[in-house]
C-alpha positions as CSV (number, residue, x, y, z in Angstrom):
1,X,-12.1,-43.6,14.2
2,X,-11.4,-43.0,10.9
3,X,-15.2,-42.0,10.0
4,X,-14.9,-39.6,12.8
5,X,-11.8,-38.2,11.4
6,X,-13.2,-37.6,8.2
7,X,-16.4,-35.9,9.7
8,X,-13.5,-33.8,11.4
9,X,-11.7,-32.9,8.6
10,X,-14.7,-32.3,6.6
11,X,-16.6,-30.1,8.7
12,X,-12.9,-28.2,9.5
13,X,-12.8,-27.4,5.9
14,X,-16.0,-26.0,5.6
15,X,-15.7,-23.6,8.2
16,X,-12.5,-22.6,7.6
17,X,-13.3,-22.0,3.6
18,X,-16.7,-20.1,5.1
19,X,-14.0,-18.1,7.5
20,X,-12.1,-17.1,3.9
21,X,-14.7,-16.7,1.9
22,X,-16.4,-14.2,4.2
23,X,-13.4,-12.3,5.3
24,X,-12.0,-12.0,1.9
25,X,-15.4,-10.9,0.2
26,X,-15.3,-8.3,2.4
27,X,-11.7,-7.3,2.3
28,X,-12.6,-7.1,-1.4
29,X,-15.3,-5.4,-1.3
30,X,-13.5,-2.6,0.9
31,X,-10.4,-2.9,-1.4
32,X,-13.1,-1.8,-4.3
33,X,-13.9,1.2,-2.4
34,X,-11.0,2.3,-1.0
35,X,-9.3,1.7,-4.7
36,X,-11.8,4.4,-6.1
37,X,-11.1,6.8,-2.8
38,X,-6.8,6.5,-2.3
39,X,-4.1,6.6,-5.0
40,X,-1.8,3.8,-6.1
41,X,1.1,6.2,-4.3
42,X,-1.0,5.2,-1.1
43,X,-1.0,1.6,-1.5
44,X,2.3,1.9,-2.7
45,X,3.4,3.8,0.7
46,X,2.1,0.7,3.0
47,X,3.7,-1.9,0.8
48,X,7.2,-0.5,0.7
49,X,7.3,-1.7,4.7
50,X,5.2,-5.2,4.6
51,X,9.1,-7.2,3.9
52,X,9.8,-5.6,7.7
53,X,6.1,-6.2,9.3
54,X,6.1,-10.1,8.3
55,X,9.6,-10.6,9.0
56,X,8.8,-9.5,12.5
57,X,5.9,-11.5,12.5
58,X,7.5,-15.1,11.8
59,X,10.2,-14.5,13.9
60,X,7.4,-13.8,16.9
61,X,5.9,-17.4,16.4
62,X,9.2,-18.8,15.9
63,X,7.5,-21.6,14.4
64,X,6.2,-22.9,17.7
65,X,2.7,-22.2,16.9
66,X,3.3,-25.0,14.1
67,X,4.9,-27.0,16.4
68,X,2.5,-27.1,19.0
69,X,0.0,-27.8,16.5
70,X,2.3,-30.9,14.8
71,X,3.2,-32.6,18.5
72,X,1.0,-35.1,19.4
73,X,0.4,-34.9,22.8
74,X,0.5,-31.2,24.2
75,X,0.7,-30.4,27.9
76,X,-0.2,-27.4,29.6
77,X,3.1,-26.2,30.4
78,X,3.6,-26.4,26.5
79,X,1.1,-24.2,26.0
80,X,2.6,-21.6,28.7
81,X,6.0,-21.2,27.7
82,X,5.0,-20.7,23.6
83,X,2.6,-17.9,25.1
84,X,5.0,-16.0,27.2
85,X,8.2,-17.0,24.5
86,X,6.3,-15.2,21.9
87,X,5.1,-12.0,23.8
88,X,8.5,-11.4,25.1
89,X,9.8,-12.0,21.8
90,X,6.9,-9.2,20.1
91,X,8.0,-6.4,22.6
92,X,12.1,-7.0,21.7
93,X,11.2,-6.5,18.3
94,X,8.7,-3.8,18.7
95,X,11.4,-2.1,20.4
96,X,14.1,-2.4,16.9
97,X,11.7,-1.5,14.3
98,X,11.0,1.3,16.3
99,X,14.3,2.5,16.7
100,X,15.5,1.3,13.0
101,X,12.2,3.3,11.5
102,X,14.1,6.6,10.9
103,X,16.9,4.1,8.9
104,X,14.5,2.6,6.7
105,X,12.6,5.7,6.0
106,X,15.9,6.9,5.1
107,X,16.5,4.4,2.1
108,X,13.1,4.6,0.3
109,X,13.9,8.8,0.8
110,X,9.9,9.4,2.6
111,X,10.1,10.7,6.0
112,X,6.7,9.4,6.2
113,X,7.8,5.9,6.7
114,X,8.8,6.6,10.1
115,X,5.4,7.3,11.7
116,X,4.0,4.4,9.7
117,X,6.1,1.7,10.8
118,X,5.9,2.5,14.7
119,X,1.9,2.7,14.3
120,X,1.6,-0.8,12.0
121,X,4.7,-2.9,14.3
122,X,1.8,-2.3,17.8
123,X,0.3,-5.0,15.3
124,X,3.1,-7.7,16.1
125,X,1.9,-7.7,19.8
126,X,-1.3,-8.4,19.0
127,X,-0.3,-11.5,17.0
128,X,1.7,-12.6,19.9
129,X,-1.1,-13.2,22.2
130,X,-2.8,-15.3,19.6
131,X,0.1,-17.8,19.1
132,X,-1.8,-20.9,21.4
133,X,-5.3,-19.8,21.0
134,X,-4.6,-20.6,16.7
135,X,-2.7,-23.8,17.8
136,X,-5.8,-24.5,19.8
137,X,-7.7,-24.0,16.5
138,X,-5.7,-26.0,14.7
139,X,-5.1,-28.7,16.5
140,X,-8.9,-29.5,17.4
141,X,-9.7,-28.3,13.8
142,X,-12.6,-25.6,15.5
143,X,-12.4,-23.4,12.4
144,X,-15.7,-22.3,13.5
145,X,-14.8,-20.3,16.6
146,X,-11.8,-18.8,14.0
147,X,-14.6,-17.8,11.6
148,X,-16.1,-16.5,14.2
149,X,-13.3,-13.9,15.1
150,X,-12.4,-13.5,11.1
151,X,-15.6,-11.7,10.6
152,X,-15.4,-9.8,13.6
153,X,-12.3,-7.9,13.4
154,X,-12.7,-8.2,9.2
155,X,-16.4,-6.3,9.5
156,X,-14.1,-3.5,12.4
157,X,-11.3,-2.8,9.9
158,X,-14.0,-2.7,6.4
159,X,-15.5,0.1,8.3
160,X,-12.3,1.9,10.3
161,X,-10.6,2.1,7.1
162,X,-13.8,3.4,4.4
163,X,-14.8,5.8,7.5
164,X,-10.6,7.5,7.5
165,X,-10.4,7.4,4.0
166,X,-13.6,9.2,3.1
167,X,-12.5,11.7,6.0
168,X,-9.8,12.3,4.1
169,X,-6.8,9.9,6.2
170,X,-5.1,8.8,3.0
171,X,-2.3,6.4,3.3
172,X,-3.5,6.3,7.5
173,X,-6.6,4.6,6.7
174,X,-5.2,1.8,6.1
175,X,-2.6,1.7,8.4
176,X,-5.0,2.0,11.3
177,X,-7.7,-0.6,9.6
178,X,-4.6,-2.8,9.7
179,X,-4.2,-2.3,13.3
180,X,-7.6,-1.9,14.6
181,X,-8.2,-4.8,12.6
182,X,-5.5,-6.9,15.0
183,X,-6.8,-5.6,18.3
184,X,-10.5,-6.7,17.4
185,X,-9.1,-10.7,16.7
186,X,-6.9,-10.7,19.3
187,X,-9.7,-9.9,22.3
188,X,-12.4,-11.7,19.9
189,X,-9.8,-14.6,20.6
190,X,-9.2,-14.5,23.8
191,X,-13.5,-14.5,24.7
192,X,-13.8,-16.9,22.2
193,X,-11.2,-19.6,23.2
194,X,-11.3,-20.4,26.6
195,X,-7.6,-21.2,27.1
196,X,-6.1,-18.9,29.4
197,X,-2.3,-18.6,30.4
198,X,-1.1,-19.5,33.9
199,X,2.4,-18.6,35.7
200,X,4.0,-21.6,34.1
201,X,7.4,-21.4,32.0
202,X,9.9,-24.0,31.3
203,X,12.7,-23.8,28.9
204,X,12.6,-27.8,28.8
205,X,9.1,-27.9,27.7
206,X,10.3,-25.2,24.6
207,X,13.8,-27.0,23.8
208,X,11.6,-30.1,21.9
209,X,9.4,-27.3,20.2
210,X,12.4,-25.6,18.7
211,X,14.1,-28.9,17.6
212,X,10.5,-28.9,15.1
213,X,10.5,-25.1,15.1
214,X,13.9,-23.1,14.6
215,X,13.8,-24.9,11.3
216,X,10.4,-23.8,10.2
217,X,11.2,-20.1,11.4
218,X,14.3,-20.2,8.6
219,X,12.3,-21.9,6.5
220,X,9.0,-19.2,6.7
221,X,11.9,-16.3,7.1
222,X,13.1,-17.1,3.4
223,X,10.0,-17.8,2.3
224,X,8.9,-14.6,3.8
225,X,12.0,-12.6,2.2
226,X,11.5,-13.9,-1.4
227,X,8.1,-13.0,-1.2
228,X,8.7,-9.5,-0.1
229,X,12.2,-8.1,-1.3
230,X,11.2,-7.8,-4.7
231,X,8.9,-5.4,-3.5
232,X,11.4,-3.5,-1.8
233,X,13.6,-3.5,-4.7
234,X,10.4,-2.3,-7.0
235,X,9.9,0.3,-4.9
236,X,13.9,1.4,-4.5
237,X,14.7,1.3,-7.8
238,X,11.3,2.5,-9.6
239,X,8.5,3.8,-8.3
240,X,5.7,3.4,-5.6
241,X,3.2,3.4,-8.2
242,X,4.7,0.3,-10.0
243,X,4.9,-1.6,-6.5
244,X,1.3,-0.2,-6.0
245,X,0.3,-1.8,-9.5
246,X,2.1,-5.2,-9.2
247,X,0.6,-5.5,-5.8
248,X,-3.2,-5.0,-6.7
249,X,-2.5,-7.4,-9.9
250,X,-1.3,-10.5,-7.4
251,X,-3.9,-9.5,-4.6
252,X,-6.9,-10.7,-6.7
253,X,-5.8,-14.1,-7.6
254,X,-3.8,-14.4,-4.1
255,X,-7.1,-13.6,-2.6
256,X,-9.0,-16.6,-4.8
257,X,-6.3,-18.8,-4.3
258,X,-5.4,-18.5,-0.7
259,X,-9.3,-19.0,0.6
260,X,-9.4,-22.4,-1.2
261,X,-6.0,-23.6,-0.7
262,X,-5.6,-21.6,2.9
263,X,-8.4,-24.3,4.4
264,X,-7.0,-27.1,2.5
265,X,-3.5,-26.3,3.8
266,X,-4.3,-25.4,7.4
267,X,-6.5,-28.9,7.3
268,X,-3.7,-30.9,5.6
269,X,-1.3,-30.7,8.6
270,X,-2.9,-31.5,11.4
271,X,-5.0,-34.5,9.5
272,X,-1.5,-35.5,8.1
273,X,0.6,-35.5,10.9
274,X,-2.2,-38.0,12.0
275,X,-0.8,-40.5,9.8
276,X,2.8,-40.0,10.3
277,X,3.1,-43.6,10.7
278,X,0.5,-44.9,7.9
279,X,2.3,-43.2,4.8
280,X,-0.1,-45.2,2.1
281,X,-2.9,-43.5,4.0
282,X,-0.6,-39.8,4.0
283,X,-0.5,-40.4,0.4
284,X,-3.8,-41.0,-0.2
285,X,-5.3,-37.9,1.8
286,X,-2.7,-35.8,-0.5
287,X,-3.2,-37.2,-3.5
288,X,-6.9,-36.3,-2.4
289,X,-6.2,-32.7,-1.3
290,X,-4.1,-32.0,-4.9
291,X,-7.0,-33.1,-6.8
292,X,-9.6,-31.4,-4.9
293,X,-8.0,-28.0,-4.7
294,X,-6.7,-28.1,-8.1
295,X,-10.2,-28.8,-9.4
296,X,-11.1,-25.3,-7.6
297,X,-7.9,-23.5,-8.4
298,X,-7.6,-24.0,-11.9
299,X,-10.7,-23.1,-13.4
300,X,-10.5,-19.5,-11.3
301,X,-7.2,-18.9,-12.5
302,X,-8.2,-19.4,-15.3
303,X,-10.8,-16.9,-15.4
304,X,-9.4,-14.5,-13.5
305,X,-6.6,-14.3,-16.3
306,X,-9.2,-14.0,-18.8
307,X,-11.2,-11.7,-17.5
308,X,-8.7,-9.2,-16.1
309,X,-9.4,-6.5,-18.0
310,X,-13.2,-6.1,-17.3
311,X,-12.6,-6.8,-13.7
312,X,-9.8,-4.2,-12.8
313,X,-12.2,-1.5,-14.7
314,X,-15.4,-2.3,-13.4
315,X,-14.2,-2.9,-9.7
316,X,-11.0,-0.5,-9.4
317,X,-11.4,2.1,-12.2
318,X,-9.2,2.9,-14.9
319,X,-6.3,4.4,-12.4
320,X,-5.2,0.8,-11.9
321,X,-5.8,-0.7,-15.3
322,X,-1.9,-0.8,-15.4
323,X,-2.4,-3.7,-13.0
324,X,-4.0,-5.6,-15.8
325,X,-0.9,-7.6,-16.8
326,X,0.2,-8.7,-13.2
327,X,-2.8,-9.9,-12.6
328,X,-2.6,-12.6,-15.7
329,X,0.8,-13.4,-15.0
330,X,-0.4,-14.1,-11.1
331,X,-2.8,-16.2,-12.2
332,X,-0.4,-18.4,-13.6
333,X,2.0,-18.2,-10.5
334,X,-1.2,-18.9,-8.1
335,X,-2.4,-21.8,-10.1
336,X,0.8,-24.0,-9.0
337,X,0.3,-23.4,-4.9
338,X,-1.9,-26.7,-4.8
339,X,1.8,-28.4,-5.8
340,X,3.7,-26.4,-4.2
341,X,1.7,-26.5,-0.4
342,X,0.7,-30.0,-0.4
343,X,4.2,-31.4,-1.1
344,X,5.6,-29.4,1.9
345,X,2.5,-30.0,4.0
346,X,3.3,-33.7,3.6
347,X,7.0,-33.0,4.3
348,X,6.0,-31.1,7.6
349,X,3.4,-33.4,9.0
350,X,6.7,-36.3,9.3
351,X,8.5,-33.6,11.4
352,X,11.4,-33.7,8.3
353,X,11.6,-29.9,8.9
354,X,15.6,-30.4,8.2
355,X,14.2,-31.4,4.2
356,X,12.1,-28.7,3.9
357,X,15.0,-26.4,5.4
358,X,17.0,-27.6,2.3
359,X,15.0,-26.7,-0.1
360,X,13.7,-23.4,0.8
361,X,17.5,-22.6,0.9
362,X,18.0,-24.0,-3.3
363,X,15.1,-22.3,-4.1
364,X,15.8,-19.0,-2.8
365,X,18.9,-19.1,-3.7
366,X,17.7,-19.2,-7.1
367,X,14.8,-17.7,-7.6
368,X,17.3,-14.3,-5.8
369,X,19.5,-14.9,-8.4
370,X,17.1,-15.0,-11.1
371,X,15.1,-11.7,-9.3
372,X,18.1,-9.6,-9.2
373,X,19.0,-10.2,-13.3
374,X,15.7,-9.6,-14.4
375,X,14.5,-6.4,-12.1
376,X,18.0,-4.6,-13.8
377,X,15.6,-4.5,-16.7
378,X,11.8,-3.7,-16.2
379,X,9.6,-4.7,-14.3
380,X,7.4,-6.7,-16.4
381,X,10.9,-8.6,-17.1
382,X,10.7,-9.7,-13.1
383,X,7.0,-11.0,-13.0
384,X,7.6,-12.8,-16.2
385,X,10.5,-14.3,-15.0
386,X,8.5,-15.4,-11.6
387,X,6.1,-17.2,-13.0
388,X,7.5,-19.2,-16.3
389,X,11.1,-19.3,-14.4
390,X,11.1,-19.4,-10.6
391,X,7.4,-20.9,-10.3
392,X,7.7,-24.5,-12.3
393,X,11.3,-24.7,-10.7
394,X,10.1,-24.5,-6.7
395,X,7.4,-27.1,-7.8
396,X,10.0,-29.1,-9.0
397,X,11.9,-28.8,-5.8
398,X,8.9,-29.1,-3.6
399,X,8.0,-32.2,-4.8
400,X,11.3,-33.8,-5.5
401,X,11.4,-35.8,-1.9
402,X,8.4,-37.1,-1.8
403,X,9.2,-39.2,-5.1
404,X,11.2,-41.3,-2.1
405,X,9.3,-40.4,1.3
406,X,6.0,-41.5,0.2
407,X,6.4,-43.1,-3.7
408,X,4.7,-39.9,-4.9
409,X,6.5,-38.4,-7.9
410,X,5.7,-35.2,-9.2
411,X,4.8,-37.0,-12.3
412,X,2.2,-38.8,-10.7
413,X,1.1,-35.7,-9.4
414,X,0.8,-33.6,-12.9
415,X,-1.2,-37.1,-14.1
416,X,-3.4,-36.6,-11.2
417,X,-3.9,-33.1,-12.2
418,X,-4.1,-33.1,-16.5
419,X,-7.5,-33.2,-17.4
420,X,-8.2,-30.4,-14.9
421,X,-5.5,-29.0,-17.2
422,X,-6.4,-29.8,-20.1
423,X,-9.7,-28.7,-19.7
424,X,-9.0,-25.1,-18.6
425,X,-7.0,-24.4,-21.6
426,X,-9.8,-25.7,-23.6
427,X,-12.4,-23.1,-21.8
428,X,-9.5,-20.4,-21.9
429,X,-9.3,-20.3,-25.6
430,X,-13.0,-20.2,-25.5
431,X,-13.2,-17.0,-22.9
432,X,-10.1,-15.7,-24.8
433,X,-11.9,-15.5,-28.4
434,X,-14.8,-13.9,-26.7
435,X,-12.4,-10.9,-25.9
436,X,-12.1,-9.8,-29.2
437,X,-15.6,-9.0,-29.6
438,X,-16.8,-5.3,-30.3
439,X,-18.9,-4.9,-27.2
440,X,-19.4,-3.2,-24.2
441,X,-16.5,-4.8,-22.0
442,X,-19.3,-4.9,-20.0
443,X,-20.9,-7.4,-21.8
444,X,-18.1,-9.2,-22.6
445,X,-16.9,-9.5,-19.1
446,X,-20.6,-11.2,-18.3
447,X,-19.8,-13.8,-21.3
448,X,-16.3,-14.9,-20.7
449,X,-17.8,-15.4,-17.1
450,X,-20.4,-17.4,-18.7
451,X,-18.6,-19.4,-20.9
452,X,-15.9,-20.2,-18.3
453,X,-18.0,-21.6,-15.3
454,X,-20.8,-23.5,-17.8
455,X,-17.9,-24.5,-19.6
456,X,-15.7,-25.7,-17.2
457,X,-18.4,-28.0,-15.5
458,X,-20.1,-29.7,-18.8
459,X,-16.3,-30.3,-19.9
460,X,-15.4,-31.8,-16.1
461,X,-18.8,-34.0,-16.3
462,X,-18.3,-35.2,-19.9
463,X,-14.7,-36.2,-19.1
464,X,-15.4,-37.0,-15.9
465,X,-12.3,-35.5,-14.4
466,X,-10.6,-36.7,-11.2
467,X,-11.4,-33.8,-9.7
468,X,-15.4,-33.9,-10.2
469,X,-14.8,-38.0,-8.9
470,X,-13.1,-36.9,-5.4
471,X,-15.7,-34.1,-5.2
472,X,-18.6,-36.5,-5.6
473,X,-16.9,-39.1,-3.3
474,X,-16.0,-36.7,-0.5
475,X,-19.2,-35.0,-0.3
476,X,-21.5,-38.2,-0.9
477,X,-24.8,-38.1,-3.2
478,X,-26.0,-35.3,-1.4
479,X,-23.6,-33.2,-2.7
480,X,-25.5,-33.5,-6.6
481,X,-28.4,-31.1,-5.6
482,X,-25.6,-28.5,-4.6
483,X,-24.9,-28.4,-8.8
484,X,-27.1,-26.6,-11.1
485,X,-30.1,-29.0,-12.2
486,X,-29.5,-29.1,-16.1
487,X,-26.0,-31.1,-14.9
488,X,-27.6,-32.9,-11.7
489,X,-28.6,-36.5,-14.4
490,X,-25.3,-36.4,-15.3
491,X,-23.2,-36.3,-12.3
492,X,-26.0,-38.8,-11.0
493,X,-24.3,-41.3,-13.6
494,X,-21.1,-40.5,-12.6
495,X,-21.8,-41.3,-9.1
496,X,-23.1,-44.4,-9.9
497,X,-20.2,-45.7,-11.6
498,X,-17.5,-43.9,-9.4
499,X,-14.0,-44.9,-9.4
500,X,-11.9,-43.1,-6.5
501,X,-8.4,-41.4,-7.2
């Protein structure tokens, strides 16, 4: 059973990171072109109204997509009720963001607004039809039939949204790649999983599901907010150029992170909530899941930061080299999500949603307090202040009732994670000094690259780092001939004499 869980959980990971990989190349590959084609005002535009899209959007799964993912045994009239719950739910709210568009268009002053909103909210009833068919995924981990659908709609919207722009759409293409983009998952979905929705509703099948998920809708709702209403304050109080900038700078290393720790998170709960009663084995699959992803995250934040400037200029232009700063500071903000979404996962998968209720509500309270002092002055002021401030204070929080659920501190955690650590700020200072050569950035983009990756794996092998261990152990002797050769002797060795996390 527990071999056949692991096969599970391994081959769920690796479809799911292909479904990321894939739909975020291409997502950045598109975001390269349309970059060079649409302004930062554009970009700007669509970001002033995301805080109102997502809200929507969390409130339409009502967190009983997680909850029908976290139950244990599911029935079909389950299944039913989330569906029809949650479309009934999208056309309500449909309905108010259509009639509160001309209101919000109203407070950022752009009559534009208006149109944009009713177009991009058709998007909520598109994720409503989903809500059982991604439980479905989940719960059976088939992150091949979702990579499946990923590329799908991704490949639709890459070529909806370069084909409008270059015909001259502006802020429209990507409005309608957005929801183009939704139409194509949501009948990919429905051909590709074969669940289908009889006439079956029950409130007493949903009352259960809302015990796990009214929490985990407040929860996501102020996650969701914090996330967002900086943005909306950006873009009130200066400009839609600055919200423009500060959103390309965190979309590069929220793209990086979320494919790696996106299929280690959406793997974590359902393999988690397996143990629910076995916490030494909970423990021990997140200890694992910290170390792995951390061994991934680090070393591309890393380089990311370092090489900002040659990548916004080679793969944006110099319109967005403003974004240059953001993009370092996201780096470091990113860097902490391992902490911060294995922690809660582990919280989740015991059904303690009333924990993890508590502290989303201490850390948004501060982190508001701590956005609305800081944005009064610039906003470089804000984004330092999110990730030196606000970031090492939620991972503080996160991890503060595990130290007593499971016996898993976050001290424990960070000397799980040091020499990861320890060796990216070795092969920072090395990509750093090669900044300040007088080269074509060019060139110097190529080196820091260079010296980063080549770095980062003879340093992990010669301290033979947690992280290379689990790697090894997880994906067997096999795994060695996936590294280049020059290193293949050495993790050989390593192998040979491994000791597990």
């Amino acid at each position: 059973m527990a071999s056949e869980l692991k096969k599970q959980v391994v081959k769920g990971s690796i479809w799911s990171l292909l479904e990321r990989f894939s739909s975020q190349a291409i997502v950045f590959i598109v975001s390269m072109v349309l970059a060079r084609i649409l302004s930062p005002t554009d970009y700007g535009t669509v970001a002033l109204l995301s805080l109102f899209i997502l809200f929507a959007s969390v409130l339409i799964d009502g967190g009983l997509g997680l909850a029908l993912i976290q139950k244990k045994e599911v029935s079909e009239m389950d299944f039913n009720s989330v569906f029809y719950c949650s479309l009934c739910l999208s056309c309500v709210l449909y309905i108010v963001l259509f009639i509160v568009a001309p209101y919000i268009a109203d407070f950022y002053n752009d009559s534009i607004l208006v149109d944009i909103l009713r177009v991009q909210a058709i998007t909520l009833l598109f994720a409503s039809i989903n809500t059982v068919q991604n439980a479905e995924i989940a719960r059976n981990l088939l992150f091949n039939l979702s990579f499946k659908v990923s590329l799908i709609s991704t490949i639709t919207s890459a070529v909806i949204g370069i084909g409008m722009a270059l015909l001259g759409y502006g802020v429209w293409a990507l409005v309608w790649s957005q929801v183009i983009s939704g139409l194509v998952a949501t009948i990919s979905r429905w051909f590709i999983v074969k669940w289908r929705p009889k006439l079956m509703f029950s409130f007493s099948a949903l009352k259960p599901l809302f015990g796990f998920g009214w929490k985990m809708v407040i929860v996501n709702l102020l996650d969701t907010f914090y996330k967002n209403f900086y943005g909306v304050l950006i873009g009130k109080i200066y400009t839609k150029e600055d919200l423009a900038f500060v959103n390309k700078g965190q979309n590069q290393p929220l793209t990086i992170m979320s494919s790696i720790e996106g299929t280690l998170g959406r793997v974590a709960l359902p393999t988690m909530s397996k143990f629910q009663n076995d916490k030494e084995k909970m423990v021990a699959t997140m200890r694992k899941m910290i170390v792995c992803s951390t061994f991934f995250v680090f070393p591309l934040m890393t380089i990311l930061a370092c090489t900002a400037y040659g990548q916004v200029k080679l793969m944006f232009g110099e319109q967005w080299l403003s974004c240059i700063p953001y993009v370092q500071l996201a780096c470091f903000q990113m860097a902490l999500y391992p902490l911060h979404n294995m922690n809660l996962q582990a919280i989740a998968a015991l059904g303690r949603t009333d924990i993890s209720l508590v502290l989303e509500i201490v850390k948004k309270i501060f982190s508001i307090i701590v956005v609305l002092v800081a944005v009064r002055y610039s906003v470089m002021t804000l984004m330092v202040c999110m990730a030196f401030v606000i970031g090492p204070f939620c991972v503080m929080v996160n991890s503060w009732p595990n130290r007593k659920l499971f016996g898993y501190s976050i001290f424990q955690q960070l000397a799980d994670i040091l020499p990861t650590m320890g060796v990216c700020v070795i092969i920072g200072a090395a990509m750093y000094f090669v900044s300040f050569w007088n080269i074509h950035y060019l060139v110097v983009f190529t080196l820091q690259v260079i010296v980063g990756i080549v770095g980062y794996l003879l340093l992990s092998i010669a301290f033979k780092t947690k992280g290379i261990r689990e790697i090894l152990s997880i994906g067997g002797p096999g795994i060695i001939s996936k590294f280049p050769k020059f290193t293949q002797p050495y993790m050989t060795r390593i192998y040979n004499n491994l000791e597990l996390v």
